[in-house]
N, C-alpha and C positions, 0 to 999 in steps of 0.2 A: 441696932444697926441692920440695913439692910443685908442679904446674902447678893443679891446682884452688888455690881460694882458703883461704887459710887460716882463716878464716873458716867458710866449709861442712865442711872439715876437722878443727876443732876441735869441730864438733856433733855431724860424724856421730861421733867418737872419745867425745865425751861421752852421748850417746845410746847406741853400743856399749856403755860402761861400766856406763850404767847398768841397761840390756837384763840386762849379765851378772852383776851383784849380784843385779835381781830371778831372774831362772833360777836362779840356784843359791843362794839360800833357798827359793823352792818346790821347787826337786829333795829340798832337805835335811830340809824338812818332810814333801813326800811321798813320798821313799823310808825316813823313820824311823818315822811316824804312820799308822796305817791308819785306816779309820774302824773298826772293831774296837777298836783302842787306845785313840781316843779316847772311847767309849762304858764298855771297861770301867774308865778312869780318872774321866770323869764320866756313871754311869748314867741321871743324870734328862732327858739330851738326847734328840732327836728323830731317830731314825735314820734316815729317810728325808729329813731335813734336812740333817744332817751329809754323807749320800753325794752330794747336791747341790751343798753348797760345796766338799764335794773334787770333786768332780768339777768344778766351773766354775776349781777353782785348777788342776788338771792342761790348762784350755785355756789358760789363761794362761800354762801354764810353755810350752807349746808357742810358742804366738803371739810371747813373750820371745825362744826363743831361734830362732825361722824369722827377725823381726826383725834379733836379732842376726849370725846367719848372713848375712843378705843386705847388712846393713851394714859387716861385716868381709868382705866380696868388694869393698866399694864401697869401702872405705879403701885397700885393697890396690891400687887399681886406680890408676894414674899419669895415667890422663885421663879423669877423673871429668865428667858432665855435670850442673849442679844440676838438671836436669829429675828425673834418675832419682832423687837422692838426695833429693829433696823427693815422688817420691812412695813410695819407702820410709818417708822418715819420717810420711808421711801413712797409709800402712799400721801402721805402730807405733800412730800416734796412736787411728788408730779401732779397732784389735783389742786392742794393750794399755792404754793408756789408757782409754777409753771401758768394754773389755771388765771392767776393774776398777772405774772410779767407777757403771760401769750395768750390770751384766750383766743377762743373758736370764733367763725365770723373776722378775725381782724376788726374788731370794736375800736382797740386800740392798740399801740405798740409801745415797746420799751425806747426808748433813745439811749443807746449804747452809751452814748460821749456826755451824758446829762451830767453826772457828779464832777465833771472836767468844768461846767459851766453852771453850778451851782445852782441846779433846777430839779425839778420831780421830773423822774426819769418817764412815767406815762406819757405818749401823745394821743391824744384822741382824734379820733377820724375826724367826726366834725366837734362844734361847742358844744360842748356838753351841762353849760351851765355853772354856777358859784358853787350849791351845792352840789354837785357829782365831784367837782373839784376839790372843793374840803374833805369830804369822804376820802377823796385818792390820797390828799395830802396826810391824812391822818394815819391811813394804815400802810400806805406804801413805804416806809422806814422798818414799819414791824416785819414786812413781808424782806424785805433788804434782807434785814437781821436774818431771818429764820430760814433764807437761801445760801446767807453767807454760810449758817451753822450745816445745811444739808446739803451743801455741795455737793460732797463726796460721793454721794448717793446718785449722784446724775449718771456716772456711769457704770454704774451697779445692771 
């Protein structure tokens, strides 16, 4: 039995988890798609656009897994203090959470009213292509999840 509580241990193992699903679909995305690929798959995109959201998705695979890394030392660890592990998780929250529903530039935005009308809450500035869009569809839920769990932390 752990001495932390079981409680902060089952967050930080669920936050882990969830860290390491999103990092490795953007590893799998962007070590298979280049922005080359995606250009000569669909020509009518905006190159200087596309090298944009790869490039904000390669901060995020990072931010994923420095989170996850730091969160799997804290698991590991038999005497855990919730100080630290609340402000790990408060780092997750503002670098990958935030980093995906807001990033810098305005690439893209959240559409507030999405879940009201049964759509992926991302819009992107301009088309961003089938795949950018699978990518979004596929982690954008995980990212949901792991904002719904670190809310609290927004006003910390």
């Amino acid at each position: 039995m752990w001495p932390m509580s079981t409680n902060l241990y089952l967050q930080a193992e669920k936050v882990y988890n969830q860290l390491k699903l999103i990092e490795h679909d953007l590893s799998h995305f962007l070590n298979d798609k280049s922005v080359s690929y995606i250009l000569t798959e669909e020509d009518d995109l905006d190159r200087e656009y596309i090298q944009s959201v790869v490039k904000h998705f390669r901060y995020l695979e990072v931010y994923c897994m420095e989170g996850k890394h730091a969160l799997e030392r804290l698991i590991a660890t038999e005497d855990i203090q919730e100080e630290v592990l609340e402000k790990v998780l408060q780092g997750v929250y503002l670098k990958c959470v935030n980093g995906f529903f807001s990033p810098k530039d305005d690439i893209w935005h959240e559409d507030s009213r999405a879940s009201y009308r049964n759509k992926m809450s991302i819009d992107f500035q301009y088309e961003p292509g089938s795949h950018i869009v699978d990518l979004t569809e596929i982690v954008e839920p995980v990212f949901q999840d792991l904002r719904e769990q670190l809310d609290y932390l927004e006003a910390v």
